[in-house]
PDB file of N, CA, C and O in Angstrom:
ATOM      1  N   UNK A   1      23.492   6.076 -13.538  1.00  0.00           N
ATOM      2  CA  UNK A   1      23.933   5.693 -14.851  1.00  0.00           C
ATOM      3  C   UNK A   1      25.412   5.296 -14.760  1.00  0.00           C
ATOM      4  O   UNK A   1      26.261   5.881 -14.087  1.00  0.00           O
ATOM      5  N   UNK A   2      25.638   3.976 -15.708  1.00  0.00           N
ATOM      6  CA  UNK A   2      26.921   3.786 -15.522  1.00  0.00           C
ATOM      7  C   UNK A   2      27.774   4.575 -16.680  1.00  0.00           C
ATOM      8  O   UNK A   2      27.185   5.256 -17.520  1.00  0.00           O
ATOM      9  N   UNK A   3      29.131   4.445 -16.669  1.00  0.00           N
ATOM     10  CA  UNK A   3      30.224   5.320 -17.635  1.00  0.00           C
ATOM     11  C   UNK A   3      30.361   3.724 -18.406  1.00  0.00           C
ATOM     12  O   UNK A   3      29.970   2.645 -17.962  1.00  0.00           O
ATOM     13  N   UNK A   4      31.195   4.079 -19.966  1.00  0.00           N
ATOM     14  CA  UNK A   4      30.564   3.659 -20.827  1.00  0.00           C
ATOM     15  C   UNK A   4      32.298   2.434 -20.269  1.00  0.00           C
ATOM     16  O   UNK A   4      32.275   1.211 -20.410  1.00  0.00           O
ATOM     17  N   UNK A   5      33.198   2.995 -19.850  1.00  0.00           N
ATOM     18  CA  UNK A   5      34.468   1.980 -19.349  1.00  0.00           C
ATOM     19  C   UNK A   5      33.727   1.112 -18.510  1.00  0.00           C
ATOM     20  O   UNK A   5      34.058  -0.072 -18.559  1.00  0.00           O
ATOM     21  N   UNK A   6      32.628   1.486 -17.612  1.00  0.00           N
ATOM     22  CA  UNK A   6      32.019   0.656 -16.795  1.00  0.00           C
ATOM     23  C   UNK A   6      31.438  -1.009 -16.887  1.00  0.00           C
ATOM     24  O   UNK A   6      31.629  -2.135 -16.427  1.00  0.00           O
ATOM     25  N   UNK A   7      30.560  -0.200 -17.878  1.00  0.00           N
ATOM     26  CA  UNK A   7      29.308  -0.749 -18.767  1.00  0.00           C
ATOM     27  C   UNK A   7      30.752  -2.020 -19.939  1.00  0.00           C
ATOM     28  O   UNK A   7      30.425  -3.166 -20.245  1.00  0.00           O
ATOM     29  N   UNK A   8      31.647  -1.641 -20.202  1.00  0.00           N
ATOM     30  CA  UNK A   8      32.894  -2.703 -20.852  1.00  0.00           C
ATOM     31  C   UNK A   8      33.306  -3.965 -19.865  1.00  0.00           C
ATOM     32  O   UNK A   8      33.248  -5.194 -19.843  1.00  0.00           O
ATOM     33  N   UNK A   9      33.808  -2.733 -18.981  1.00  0.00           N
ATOM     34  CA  UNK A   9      34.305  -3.732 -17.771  1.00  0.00           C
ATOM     35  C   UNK A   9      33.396  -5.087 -17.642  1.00  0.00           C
ATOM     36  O   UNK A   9      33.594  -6.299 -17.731  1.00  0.00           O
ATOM     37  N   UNK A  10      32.203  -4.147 -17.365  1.00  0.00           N
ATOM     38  CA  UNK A  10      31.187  -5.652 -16.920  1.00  0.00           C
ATOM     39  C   UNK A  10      31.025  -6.522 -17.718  1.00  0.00           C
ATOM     40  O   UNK A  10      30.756  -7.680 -17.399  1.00  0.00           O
ATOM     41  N   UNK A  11      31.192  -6.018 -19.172  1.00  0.00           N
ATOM     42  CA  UNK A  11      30.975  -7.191 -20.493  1.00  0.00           C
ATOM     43  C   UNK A  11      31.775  -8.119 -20.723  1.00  0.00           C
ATOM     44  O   UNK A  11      31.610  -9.166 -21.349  1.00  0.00           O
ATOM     45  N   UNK A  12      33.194  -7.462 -19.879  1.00  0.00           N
ATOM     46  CA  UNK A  12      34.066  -8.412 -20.027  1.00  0.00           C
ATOM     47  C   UNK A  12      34.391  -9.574 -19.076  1.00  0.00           C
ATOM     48  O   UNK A  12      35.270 -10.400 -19.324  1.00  0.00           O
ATOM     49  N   UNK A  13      33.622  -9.586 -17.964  1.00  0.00           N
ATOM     50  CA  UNK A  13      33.262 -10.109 -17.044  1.00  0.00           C
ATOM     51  C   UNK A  13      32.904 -11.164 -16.868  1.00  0.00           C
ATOM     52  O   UNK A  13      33.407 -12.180 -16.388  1.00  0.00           O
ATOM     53  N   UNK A  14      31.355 -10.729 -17.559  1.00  0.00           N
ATOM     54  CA  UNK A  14      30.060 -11.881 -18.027  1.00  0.00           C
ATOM     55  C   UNK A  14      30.881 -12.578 -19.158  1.00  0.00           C
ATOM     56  O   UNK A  14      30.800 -13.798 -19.018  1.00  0.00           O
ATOM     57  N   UNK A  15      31.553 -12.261 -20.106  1.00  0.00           N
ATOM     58  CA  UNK A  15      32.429 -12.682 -21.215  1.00  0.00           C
ATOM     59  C   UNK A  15      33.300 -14.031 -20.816  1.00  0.00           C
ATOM     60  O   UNK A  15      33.173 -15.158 -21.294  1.00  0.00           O
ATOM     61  N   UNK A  16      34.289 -13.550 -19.722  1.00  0.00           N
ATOM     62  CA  UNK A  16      35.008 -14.201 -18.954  1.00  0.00           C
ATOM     63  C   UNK A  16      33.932 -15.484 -18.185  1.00  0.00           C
ATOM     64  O   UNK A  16      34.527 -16.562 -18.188  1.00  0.00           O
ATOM     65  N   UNK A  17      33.324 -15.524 -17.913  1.00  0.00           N
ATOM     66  CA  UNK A  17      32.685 -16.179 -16.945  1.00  0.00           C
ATOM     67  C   UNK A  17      31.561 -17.522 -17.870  1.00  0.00           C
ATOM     68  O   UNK A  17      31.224 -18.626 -17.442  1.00  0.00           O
ATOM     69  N   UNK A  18      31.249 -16.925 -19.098  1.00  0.00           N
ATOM     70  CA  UNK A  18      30.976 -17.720 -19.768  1.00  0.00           C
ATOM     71  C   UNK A  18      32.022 -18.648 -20.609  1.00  0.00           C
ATOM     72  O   UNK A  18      31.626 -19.784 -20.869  1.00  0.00           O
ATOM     73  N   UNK A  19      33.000 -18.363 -20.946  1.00  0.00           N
ATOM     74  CA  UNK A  19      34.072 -19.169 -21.092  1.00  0.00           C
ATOM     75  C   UNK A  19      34.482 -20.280 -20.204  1.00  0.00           C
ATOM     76  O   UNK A  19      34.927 -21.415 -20.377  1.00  0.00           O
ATOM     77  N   UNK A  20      34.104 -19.384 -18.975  1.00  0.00           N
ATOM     78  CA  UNK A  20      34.824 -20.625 -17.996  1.00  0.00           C
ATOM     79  C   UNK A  20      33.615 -22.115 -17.784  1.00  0.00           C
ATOM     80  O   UNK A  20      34.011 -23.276 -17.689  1.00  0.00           O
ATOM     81  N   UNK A  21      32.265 -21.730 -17.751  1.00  0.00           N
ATOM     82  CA  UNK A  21      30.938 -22.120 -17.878  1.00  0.00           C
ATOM     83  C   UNK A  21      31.279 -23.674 -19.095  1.00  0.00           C
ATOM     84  O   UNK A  21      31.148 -24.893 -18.982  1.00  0.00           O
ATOM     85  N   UNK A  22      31.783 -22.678 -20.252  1.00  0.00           N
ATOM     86  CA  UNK A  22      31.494 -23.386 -21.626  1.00  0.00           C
ATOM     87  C   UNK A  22      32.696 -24.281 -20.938  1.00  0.00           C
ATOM     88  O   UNK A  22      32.240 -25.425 -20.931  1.00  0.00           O
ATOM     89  N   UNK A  23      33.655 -24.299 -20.516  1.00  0.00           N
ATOM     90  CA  UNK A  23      34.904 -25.264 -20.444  1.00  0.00           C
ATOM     91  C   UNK A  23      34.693 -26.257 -18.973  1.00  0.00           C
ATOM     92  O   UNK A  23      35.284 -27.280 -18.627  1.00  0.00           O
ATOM     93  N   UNK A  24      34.011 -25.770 -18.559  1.00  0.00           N
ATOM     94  CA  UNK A  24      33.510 -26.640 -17.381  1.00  0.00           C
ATOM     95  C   UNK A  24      32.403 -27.853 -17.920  1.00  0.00           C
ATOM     96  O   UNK A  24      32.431 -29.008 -17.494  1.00  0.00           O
ATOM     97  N   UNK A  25      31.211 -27.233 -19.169  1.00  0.00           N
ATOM     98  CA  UNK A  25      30.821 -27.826 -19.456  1.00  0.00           C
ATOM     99  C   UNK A  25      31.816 -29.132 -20.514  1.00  0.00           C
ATOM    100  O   UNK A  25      31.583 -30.294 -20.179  1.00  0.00           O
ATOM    101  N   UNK A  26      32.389 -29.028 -21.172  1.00  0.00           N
ATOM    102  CA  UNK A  26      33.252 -29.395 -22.065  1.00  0.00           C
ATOM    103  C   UNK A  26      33.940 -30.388 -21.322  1.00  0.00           C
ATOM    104  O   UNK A  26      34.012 -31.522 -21.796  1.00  0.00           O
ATOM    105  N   UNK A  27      34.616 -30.047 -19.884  1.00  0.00           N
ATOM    106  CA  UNK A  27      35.287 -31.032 -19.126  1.00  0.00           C
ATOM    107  C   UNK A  27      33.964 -32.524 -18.462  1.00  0.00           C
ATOM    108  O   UNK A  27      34.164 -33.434 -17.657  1.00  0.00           O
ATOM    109  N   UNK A  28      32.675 -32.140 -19.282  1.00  0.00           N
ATOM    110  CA  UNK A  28      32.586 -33.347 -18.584  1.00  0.00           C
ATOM    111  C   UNK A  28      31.360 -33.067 -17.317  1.00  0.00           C
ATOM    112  O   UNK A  28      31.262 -33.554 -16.191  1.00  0.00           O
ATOM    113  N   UNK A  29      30.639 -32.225 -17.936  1.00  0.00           N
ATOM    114  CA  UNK A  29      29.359 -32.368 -16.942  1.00  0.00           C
ATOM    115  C   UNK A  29      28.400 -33.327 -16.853  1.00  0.00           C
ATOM    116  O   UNK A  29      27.675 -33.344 -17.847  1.00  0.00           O
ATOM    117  N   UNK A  30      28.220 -33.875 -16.285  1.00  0.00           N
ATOM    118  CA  UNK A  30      27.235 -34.993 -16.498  1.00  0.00           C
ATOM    119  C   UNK A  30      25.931 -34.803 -15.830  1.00  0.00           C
ATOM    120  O   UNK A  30      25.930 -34.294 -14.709  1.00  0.00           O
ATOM    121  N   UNK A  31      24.856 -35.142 -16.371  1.00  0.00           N
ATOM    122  CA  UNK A  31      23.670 -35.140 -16.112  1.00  0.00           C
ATOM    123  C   UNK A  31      22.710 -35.962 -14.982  1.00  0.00           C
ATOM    124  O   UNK A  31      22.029 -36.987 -15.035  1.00  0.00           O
ATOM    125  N   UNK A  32      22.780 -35.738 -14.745  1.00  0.00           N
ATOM    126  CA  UNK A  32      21.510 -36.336 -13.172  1.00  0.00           C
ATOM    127  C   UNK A  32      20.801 -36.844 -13.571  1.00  0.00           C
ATOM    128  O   UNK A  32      20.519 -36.203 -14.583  1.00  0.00           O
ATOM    129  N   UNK A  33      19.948 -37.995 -13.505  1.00  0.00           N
ATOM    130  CA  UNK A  33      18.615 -38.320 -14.176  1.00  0.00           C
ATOM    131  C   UNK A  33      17.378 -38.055 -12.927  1.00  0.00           C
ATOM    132  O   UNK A  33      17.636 -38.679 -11.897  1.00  0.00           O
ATOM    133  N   UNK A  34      16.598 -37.555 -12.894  1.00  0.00           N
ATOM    134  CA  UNK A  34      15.587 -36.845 -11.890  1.00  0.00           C
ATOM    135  C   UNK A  34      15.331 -38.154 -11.582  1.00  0.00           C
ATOM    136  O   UNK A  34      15.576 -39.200 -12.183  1.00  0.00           O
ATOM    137  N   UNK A  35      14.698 -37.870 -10.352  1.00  0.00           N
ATOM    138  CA  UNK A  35      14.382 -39.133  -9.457  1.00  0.00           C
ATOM    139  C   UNK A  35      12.940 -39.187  -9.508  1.00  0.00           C
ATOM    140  O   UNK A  35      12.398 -38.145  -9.876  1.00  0.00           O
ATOM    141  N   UNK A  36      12.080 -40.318  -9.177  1.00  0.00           N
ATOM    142  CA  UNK A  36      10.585 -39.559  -8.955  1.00  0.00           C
ATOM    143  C   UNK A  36      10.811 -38.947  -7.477  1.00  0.00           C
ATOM    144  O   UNK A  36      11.651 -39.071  -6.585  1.00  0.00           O
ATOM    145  N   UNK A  37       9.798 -38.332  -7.658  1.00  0.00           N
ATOM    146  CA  UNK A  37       9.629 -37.371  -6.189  1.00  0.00           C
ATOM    147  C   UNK A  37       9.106 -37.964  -5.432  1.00  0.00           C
ATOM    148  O   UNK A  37       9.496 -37.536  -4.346  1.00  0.00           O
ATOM    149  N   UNK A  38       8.023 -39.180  -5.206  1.00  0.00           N
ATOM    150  CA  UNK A  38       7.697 -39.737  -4.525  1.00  0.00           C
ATOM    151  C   UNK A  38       8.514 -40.708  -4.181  1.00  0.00           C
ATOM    152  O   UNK A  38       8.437 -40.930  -2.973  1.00  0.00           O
ATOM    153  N   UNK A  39       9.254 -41.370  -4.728  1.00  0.00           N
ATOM    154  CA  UNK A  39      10.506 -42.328  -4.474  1.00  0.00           C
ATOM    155  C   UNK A  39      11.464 -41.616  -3.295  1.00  0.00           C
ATOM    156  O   UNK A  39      11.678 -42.037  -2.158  1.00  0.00           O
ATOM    157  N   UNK A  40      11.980 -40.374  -3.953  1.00  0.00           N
ATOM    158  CA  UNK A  40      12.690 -39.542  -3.148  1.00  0.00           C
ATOM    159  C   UNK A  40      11.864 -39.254  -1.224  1.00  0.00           C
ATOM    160  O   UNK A  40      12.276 -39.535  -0.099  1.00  0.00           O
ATOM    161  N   UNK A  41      10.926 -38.758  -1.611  1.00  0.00           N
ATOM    162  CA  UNK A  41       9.868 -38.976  -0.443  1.00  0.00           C
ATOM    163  C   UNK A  41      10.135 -40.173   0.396  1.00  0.00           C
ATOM    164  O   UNK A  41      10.394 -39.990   1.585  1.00  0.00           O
ATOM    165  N   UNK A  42      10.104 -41.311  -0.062  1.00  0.00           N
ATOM    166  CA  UNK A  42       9.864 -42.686   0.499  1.00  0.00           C
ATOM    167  C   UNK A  42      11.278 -42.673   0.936  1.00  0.00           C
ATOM    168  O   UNK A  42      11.408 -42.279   2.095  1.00  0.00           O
ATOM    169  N   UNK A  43      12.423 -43.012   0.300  1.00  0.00           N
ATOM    170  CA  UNK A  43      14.233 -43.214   0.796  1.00  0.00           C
ATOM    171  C   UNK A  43      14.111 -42.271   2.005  1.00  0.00           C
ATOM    172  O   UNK A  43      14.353 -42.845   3.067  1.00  0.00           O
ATOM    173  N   UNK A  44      13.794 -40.956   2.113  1.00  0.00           N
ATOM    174  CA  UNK A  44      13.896 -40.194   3.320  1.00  0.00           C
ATOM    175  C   UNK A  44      13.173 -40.110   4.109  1.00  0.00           C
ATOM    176  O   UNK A  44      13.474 -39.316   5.000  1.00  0.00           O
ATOM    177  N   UNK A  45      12.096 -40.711   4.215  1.00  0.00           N
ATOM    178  CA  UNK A  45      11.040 -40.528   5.330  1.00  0.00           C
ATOM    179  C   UNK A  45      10.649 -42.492   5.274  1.00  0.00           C
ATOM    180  O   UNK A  45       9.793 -42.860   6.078  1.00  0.00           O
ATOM    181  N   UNK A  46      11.026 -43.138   4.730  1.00  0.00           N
ATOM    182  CA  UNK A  46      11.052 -44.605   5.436  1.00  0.00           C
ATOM    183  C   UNK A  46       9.273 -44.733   4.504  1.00  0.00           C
ATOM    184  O   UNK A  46       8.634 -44.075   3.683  1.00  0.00           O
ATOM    185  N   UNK A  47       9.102 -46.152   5.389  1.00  0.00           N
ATOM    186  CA  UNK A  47       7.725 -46.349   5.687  1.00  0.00           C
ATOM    187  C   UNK A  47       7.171 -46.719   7.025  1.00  0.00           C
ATOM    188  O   UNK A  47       7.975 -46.666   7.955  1.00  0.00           O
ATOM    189  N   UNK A  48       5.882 -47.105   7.308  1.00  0.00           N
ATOM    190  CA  UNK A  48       5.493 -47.763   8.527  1.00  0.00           C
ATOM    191  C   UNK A  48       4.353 -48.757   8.023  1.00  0.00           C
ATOM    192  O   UNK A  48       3.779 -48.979   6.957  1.00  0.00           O
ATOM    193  N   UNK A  49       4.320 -49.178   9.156  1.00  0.00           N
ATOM    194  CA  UNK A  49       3.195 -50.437   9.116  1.00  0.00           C
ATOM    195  C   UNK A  49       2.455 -50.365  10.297  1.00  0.00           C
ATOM    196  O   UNK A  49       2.868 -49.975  11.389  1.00  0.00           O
ATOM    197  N   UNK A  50       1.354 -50.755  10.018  1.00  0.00           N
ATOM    198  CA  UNK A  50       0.371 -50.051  10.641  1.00  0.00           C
ATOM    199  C   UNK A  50      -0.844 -51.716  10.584  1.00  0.00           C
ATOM    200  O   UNK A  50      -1.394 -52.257   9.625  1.00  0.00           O
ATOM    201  N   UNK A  51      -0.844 -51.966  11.680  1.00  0.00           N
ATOM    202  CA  UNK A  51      -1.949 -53.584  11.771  1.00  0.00           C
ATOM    203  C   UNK A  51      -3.651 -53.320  11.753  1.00  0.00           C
ATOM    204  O   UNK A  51      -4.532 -54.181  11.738  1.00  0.00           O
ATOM    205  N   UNK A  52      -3.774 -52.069  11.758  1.00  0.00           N
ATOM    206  CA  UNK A  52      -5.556 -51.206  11.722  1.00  0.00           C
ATOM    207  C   UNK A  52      -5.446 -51.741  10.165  1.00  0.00           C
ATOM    208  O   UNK A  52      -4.564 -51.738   9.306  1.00  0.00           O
ATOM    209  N   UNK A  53      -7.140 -52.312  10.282  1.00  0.00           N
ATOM    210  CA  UNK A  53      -7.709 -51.981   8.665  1.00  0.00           C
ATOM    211  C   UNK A  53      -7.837 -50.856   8.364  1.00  0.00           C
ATOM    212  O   UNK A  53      -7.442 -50.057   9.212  1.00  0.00           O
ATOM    213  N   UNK A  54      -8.361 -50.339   7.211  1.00  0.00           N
ATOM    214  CA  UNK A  54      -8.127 -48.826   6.437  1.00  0.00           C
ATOM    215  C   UNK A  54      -9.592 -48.378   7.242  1.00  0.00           C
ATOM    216  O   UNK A  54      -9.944 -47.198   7.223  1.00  0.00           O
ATOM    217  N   UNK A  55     -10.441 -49.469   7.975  1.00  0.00           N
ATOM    218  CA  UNK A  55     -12.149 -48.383   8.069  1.00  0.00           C
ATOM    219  C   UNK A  55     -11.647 -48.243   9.691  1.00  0.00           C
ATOM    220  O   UNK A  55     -12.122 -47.255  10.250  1.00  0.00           O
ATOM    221  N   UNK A  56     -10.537 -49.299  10.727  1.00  0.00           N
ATOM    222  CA  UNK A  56     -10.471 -49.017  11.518  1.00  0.00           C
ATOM    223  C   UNK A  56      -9.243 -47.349  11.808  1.00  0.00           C
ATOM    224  O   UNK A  56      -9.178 -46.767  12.891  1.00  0.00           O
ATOM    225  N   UNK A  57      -8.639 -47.036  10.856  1.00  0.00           N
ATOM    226  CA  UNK A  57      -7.938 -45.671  10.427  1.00  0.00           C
ATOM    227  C   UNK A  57      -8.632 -44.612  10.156  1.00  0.00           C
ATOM    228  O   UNK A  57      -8.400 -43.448  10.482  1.00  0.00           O
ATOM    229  N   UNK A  58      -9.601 -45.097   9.471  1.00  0.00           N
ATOM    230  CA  UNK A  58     -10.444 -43.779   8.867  1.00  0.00           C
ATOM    231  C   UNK A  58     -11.590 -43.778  10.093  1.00  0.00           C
ATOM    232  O   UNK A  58     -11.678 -42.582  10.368  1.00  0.00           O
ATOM    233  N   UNK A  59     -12.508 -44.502  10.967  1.00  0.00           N
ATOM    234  CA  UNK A  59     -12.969 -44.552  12.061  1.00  0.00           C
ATOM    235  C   UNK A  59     -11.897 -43.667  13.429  1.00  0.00           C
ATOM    236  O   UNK A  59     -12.512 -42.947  14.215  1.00  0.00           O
ATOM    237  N   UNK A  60     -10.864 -43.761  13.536  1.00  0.00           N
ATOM    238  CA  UNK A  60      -9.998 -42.954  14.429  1.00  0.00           C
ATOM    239  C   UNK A  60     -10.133 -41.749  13.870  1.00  0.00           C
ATOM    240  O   UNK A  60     -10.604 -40.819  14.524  1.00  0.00           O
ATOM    241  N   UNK A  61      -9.768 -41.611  12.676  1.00  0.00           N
ATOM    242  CA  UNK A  61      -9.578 -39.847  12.102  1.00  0.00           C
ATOM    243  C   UNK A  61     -11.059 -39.384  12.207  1.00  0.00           C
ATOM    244  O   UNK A  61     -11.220 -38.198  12.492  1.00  0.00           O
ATOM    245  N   UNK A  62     -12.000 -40.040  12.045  1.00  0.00           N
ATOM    246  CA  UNK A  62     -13.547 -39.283  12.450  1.00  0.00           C
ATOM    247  C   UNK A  62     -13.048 -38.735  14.056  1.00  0.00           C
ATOM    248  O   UNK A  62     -12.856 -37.589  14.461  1.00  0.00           O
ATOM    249  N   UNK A  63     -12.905 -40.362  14.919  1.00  0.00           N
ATOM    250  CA  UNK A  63     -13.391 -39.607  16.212  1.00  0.00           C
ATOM    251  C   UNK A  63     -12.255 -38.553  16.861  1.00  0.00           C
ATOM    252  O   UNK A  63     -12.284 -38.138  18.020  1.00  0.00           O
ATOM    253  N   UNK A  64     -11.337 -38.246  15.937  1.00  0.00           N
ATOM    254  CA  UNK A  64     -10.209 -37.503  16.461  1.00  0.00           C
ATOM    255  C   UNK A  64     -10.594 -35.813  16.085  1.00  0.00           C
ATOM    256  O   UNK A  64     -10.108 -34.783  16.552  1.00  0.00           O
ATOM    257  N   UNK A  65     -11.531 -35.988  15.181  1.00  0.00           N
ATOM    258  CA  UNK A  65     -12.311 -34.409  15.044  1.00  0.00           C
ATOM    259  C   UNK A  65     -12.603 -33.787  15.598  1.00  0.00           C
ATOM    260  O   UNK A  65     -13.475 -34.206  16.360  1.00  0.00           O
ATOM    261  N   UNK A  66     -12.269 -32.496  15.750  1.00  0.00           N
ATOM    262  CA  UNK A  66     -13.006 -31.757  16.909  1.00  0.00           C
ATOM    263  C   UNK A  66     -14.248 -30.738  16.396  1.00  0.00           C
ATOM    264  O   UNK A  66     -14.658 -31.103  15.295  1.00  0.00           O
ATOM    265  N   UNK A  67     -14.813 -29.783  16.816  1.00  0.00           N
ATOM    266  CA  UNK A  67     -16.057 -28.914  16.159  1.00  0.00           C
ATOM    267  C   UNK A  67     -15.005 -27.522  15.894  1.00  0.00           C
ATOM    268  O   UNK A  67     -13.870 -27.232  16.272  1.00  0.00           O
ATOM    269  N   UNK A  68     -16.348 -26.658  14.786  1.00  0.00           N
ATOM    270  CA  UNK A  68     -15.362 -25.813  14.908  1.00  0.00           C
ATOM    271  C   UNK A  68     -16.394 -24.569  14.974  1.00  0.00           C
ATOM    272  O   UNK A  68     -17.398 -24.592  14.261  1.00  0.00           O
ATOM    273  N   UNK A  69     -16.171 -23.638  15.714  1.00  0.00           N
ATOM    274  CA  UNK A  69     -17.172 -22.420  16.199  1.00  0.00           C
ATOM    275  C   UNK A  69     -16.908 -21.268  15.505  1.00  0.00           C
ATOM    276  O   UNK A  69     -17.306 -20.144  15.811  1.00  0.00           O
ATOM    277  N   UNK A  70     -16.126 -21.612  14.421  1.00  0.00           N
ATOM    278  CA  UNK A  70     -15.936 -20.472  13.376  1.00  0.00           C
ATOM    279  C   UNK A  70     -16.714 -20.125  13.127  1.00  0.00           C
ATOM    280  O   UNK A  70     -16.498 -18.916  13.042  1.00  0.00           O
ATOM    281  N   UNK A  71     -18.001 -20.370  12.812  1.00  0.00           N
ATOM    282  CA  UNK A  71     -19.393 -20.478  11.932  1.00  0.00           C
ATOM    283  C   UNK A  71     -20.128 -19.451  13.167  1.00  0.00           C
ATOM    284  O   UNK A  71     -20.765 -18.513  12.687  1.00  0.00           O
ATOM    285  N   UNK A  72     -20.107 -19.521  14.538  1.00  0.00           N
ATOM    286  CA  UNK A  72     -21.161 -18.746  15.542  1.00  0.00           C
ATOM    287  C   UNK A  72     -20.256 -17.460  15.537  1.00  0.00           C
ATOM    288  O   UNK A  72     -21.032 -16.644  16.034  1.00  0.00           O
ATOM    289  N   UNK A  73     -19.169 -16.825  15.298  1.00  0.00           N
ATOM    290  CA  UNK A  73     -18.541 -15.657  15.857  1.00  0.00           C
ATOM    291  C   UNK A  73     -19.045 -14.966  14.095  1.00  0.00           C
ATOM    292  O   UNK A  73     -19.400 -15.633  13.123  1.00  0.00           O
ATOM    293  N   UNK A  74     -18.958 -14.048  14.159  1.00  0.00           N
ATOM    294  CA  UNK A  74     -19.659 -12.890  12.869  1.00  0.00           C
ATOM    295  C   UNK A  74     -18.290 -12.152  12.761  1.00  0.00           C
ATOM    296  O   UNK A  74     -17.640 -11.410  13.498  1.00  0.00           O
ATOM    297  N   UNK A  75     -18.108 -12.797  11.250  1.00  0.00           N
ATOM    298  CA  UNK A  75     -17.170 -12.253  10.466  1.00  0.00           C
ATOM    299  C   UNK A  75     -16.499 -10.830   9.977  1.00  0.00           C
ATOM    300  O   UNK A  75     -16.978 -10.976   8.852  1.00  0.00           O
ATOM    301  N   UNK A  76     -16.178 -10.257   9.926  1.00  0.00           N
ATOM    302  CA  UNK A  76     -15.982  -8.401   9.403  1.00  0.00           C
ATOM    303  C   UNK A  76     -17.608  -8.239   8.618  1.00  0.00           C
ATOM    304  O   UNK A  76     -18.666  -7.689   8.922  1.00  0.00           O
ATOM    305  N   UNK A  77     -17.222  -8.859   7.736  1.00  0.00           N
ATOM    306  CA  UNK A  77     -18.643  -8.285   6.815  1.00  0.00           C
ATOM    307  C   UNK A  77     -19.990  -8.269   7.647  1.00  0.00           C
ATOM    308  O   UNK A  77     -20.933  -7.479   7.611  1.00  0.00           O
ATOM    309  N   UNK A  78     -19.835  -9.060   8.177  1.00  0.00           N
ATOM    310  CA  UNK A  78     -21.715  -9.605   9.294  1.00  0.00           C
ATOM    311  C   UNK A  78     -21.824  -8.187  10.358  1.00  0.00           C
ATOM    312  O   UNK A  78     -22.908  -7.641  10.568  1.00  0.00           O
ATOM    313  N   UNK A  79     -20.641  -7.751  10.919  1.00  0.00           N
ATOM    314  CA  UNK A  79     -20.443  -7.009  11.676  1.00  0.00           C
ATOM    315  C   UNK A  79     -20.450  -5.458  11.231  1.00  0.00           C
ATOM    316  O   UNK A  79     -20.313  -4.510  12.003  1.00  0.00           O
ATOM    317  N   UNK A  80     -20.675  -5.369   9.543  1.00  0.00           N
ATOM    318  CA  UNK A  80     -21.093  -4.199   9.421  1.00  0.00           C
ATOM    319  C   UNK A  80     -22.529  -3.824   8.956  1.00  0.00           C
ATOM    320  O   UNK A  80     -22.859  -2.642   8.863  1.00  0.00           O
TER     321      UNK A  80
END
């Protein structure tokens, strides 16, 4: 528990600190206008180009699949 000079102190603090807040704002804060996020995305990560049609892309991502043997090993529950 704090003492009640404590519990002042700190009010005067947060007190102080919002003043300075309000006069910072006052001097002139200016506002950002949000960017889209996908825009933002694109400026930092570029683009590419790519000469595959979209079925010769999506034909690679098939044969780039591998299997998956999750399904033959028996889970906690199977195993009790």
């Amino acid at each position: 528990m704090i003492t009640r000079e404590e519990a002042l102190r700190r009010l005067d603090a947060v007190a102080h600190e919002l003043v300075a807040l309000r006069a910072a704002l006052a001097e002139g804060w200016t506002e950002t206008p949000r960017e889209n996020p996908t825009q933002v995305f694109l400026a930092k990560c570029g683009g590419w180009e790519d000469t595959r049609s979209p079925e010769e892309i999506i034909a690679e991502i098939y044969a780039a699949r591998t299997a998956s043997h999750r399904a033959e090993s028996p889970g906690p529950e199977e195993m009790a």
